[in-house]
N, CA, C and O atoms as CSV, one atom per row, in Angstrom:
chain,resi,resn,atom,element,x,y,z
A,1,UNK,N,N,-3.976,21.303,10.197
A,1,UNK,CA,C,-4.147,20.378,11.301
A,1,UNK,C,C,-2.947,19.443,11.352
A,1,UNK,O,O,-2.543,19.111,10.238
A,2,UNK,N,N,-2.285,18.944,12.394
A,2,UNK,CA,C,-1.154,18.278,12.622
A,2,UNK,C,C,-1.799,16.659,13.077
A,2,UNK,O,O,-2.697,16.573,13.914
A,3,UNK,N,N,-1.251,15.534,12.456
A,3,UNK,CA,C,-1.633,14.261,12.505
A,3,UNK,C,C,-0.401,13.959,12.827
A,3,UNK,O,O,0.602,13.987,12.114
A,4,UNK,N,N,-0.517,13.662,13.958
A,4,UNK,CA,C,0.556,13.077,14.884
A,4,UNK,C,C,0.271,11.459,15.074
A,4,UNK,O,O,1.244,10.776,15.393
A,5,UNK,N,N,-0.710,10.958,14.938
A,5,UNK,CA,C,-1.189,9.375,15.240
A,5,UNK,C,C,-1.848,9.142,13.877
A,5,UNK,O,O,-2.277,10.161,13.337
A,6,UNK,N,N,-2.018,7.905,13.179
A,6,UNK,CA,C,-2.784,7.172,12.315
A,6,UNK,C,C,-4.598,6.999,12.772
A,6,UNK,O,O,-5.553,6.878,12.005
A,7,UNK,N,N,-4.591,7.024,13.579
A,7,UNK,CA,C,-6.067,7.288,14.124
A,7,UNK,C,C,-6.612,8.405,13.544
A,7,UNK,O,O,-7.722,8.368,13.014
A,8,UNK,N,N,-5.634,9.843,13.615
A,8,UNK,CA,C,-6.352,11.095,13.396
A,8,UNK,C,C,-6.199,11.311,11.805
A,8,UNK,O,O,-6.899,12.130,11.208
A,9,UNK,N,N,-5.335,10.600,11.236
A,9,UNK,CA,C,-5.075,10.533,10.011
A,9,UNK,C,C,-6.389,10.194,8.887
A,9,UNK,O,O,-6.737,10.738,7.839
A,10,UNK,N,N,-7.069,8.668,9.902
A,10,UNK,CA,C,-8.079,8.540,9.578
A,10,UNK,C,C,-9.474,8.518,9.750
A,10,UNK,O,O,-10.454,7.946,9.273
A,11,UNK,N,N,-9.063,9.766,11.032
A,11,UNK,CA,C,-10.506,10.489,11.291
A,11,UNK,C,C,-10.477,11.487,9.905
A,11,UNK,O,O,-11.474,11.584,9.190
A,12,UNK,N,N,-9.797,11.879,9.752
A,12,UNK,CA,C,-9.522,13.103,8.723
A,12,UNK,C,C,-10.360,12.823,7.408
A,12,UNK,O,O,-11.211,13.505,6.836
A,13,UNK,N,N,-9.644,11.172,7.039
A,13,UNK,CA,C,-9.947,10.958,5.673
A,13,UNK,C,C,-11.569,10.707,5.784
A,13,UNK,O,O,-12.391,11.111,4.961
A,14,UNK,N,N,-11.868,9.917,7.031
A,14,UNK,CA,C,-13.589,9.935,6.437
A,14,UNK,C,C,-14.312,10.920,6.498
A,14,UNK,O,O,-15.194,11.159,5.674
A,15,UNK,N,N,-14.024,11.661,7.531
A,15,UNK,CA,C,-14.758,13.056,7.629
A,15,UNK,C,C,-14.863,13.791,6.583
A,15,UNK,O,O,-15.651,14.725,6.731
A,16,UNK,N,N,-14.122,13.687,5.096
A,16,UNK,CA,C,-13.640,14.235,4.137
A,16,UNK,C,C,-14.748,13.384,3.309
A,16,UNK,O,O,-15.721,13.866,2.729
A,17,UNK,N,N,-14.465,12.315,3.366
A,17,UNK,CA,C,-15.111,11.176,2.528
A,17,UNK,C,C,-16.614,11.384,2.577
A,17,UNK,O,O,-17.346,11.320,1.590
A,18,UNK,N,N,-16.972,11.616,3.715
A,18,UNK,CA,C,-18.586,12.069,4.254
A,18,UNK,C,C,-19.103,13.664,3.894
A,18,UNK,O,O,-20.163,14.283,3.804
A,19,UNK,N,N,-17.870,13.868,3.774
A,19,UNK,CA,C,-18.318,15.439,3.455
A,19,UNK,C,C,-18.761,15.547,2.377
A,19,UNK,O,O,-19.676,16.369,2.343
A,20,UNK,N,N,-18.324,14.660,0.573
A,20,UNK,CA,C,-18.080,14.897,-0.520
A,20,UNK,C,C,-19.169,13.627,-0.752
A,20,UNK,O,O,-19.183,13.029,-1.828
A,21,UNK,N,N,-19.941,13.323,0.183
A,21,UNK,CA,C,-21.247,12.107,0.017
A,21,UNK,C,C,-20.743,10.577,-0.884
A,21,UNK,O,O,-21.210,9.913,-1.810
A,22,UNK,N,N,-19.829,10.528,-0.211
A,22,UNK,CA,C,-19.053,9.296,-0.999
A,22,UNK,C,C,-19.402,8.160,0.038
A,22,UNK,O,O,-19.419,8.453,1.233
A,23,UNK,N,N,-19.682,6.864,-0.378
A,23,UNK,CA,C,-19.500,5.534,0.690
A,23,UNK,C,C,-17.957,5.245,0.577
A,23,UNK,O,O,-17.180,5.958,-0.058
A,24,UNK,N,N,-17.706,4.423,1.082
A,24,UNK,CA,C,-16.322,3.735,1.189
A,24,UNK,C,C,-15.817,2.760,-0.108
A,24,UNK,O,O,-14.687,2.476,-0.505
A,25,UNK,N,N,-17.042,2.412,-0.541
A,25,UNK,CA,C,-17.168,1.775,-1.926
A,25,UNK,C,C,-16.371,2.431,-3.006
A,25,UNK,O,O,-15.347,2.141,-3.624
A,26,UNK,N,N,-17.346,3.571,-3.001
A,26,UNK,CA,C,-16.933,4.975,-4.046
A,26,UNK,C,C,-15.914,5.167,-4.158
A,26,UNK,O,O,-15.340,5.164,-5.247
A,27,UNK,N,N,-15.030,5.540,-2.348
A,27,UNK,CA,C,-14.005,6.036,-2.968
A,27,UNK,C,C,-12.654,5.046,-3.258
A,27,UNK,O,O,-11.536,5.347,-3.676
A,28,UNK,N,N,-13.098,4.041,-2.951
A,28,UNK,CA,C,-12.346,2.770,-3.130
A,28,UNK,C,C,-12.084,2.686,-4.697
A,28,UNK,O,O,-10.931,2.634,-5.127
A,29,UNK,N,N,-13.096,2.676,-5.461
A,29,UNK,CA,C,-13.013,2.701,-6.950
A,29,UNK,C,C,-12.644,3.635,-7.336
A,29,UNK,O,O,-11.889,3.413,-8.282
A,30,UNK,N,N,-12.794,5.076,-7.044
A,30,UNK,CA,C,-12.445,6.205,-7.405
A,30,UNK,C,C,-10.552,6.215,-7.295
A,30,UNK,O,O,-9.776,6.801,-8.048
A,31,UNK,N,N,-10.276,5.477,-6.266
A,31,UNK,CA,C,-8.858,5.731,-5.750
A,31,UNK,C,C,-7.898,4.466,-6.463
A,31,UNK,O,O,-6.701,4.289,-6.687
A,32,UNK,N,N,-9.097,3.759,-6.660
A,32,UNK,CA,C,-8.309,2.501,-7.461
A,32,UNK,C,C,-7.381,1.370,-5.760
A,32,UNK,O,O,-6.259,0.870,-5.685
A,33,UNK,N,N,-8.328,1.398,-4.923
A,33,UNK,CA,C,-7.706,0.798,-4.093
A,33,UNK,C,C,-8.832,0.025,-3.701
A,33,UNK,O,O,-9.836,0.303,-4.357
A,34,UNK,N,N,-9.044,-1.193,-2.511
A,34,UNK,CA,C,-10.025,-2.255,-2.248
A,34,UNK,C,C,-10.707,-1.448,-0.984
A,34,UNK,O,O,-10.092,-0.672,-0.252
A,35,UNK,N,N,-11.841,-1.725,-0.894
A,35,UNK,CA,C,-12.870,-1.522,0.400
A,35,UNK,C,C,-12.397,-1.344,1.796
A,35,UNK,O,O,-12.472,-0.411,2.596
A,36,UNK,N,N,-11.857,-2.603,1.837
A,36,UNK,CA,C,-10.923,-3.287,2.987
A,36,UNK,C,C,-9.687,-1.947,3.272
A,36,UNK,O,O,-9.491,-1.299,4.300
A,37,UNK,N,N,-9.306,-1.902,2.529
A,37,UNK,CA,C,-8.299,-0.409,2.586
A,37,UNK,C,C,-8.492,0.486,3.559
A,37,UNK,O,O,-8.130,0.792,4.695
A,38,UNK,N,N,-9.629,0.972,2.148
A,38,UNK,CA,C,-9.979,2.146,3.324
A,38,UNK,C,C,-10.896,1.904,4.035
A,38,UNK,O,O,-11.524,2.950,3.878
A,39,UNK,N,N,-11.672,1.135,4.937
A,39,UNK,CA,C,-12.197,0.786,6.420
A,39,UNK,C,C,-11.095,0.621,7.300
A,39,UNK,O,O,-11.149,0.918,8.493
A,40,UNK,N,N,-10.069,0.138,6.715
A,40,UNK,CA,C,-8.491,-0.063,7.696
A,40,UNK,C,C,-7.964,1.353,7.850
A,40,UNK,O,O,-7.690,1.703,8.998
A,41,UNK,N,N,-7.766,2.288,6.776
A,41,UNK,CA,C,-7.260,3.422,6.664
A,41,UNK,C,C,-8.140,3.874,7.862
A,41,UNK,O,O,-7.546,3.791,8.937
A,42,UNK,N,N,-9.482,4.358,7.932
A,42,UNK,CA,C,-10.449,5.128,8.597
A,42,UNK,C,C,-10.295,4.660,9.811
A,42,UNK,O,O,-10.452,5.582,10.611
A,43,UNK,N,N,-10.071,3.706,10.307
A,43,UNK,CA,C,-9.909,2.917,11.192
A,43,UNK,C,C,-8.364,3.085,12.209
A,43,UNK,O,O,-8.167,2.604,13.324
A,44,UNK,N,N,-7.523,3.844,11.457
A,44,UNK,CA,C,-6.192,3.804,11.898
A,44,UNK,C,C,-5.368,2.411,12.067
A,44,UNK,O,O,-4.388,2.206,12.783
A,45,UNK,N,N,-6.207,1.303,10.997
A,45,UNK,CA,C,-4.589,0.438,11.219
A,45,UNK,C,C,-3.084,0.801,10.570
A,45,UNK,O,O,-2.819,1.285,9.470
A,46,UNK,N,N,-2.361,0.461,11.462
A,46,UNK,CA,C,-0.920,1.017,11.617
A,46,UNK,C,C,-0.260,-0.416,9.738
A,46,UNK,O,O,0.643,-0.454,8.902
A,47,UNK,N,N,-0.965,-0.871,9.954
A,47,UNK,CA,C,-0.606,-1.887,8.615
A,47,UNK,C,C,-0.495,-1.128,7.289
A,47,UNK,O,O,0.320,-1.546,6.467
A,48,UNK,N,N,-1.240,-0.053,7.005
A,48,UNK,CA,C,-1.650,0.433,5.757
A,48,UNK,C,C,-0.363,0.980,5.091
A,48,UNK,O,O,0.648,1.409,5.646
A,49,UNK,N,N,-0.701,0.835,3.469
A,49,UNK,CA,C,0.670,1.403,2.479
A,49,UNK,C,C,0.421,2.686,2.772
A,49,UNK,O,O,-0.639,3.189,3.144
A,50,UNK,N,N,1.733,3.313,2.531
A,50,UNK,CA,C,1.661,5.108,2.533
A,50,UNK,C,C,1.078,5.655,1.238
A,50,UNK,O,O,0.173,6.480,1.107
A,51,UNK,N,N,1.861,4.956,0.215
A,51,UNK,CA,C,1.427,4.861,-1.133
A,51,UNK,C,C,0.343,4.942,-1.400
A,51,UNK,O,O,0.184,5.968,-2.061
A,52,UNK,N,N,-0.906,4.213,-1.203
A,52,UNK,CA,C,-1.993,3.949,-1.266
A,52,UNK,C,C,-2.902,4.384,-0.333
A,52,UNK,O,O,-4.050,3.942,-0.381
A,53,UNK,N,N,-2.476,5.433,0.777
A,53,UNK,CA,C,-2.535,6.012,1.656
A,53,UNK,C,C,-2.774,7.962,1.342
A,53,UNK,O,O,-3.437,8.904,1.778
A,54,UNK,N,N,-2.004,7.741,0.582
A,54,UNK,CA,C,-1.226,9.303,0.116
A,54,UNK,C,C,-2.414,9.666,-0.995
A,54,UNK,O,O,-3.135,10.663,-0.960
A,55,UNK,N,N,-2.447,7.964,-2.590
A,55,UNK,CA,C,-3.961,8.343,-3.528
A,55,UNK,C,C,-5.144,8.500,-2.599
A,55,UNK,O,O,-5.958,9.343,-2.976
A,56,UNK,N,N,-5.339,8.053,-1.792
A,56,UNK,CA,C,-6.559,8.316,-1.251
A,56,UNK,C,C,-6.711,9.801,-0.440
A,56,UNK,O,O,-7.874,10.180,-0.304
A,57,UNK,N,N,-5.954,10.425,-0.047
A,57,UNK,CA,C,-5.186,11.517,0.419
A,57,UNK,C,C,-5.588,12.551,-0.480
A,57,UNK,O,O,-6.284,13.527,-0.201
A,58,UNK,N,N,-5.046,12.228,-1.679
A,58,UNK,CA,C,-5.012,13.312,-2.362
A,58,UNK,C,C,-5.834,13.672,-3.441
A,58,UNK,O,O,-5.982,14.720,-4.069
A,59,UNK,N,N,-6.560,12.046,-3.537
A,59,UNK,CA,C,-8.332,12.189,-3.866
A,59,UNK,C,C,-8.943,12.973,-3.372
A,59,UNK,O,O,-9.286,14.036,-3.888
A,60,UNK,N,N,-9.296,12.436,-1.829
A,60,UNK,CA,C,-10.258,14.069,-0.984
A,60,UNK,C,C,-9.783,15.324,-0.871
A,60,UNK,O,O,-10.304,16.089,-0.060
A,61,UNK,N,N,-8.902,15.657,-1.533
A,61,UNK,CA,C,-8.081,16.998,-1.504
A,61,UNK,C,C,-7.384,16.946,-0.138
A,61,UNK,O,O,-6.567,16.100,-0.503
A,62,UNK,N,N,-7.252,17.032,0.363
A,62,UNK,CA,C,-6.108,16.553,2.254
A,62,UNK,C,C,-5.143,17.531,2.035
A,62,UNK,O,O,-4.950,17.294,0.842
A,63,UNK,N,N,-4.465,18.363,2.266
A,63,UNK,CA,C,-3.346,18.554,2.305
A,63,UNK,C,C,-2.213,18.042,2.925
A,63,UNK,O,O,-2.314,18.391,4.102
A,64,UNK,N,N,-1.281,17.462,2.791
A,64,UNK,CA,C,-0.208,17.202,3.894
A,64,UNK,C,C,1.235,17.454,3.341
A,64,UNK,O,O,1.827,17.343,2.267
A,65,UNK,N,N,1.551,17.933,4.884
A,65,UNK,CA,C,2.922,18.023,4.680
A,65,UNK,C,C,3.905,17.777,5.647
A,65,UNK,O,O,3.466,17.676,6.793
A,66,UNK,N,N,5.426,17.621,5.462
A,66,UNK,CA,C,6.342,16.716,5.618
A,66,UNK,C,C,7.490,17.520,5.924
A,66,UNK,O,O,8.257,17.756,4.990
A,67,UNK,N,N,7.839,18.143,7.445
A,67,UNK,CA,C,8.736,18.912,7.257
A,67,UNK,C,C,8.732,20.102,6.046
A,67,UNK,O,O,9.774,20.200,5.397
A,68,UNK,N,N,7.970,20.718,5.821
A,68,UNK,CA,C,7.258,21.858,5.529
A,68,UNK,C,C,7.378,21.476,3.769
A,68,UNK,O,O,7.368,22.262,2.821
A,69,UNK,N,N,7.455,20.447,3.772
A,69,UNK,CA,C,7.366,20.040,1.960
A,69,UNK,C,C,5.428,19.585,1.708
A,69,UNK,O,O,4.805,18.669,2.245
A,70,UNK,N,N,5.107,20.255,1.065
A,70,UNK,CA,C,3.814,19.267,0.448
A,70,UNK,C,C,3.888,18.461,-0.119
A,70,UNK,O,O,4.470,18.689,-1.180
A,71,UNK,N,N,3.390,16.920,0.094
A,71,UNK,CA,C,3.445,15.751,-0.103
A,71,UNK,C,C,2.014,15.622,-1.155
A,71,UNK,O,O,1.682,14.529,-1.614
């Protein structure tokens, strides 16, 4: 799937998040990042670290890639 906008980025991640019966809580601790995060992440604010963007990413398994590199 191609994520062209931060919106779809974080349709992606909750749909993922919901899939694997996690709250936002969960995977907040799981990812080692705050609540607030990821409701912003899911949410598509354009504010969010990539960094902290990418652990949460690659927590739900996500694939992405970058000019045909996996990230």
């Amino acid at each position: 799937m191609t994520v062209n906008k931060i919106e779809k980025l974080g349709e992606m991640i909750k749909q993922a998040r919901k899939e694997q019966g996690l709250t936002q809580e969960q995977l907040a601790a799981t990812t080692g990042v705050g609540v607030r995060f990821i409701r912003e992440l899911e949410q598509g604010k354009e504010s969010c670290h990539i960094g902290k963007a990418l652990k949460v990413v690659a927590m739900l398994g996500i694939d992405i890639e970058a000019n045909g590199i996996k990230l």
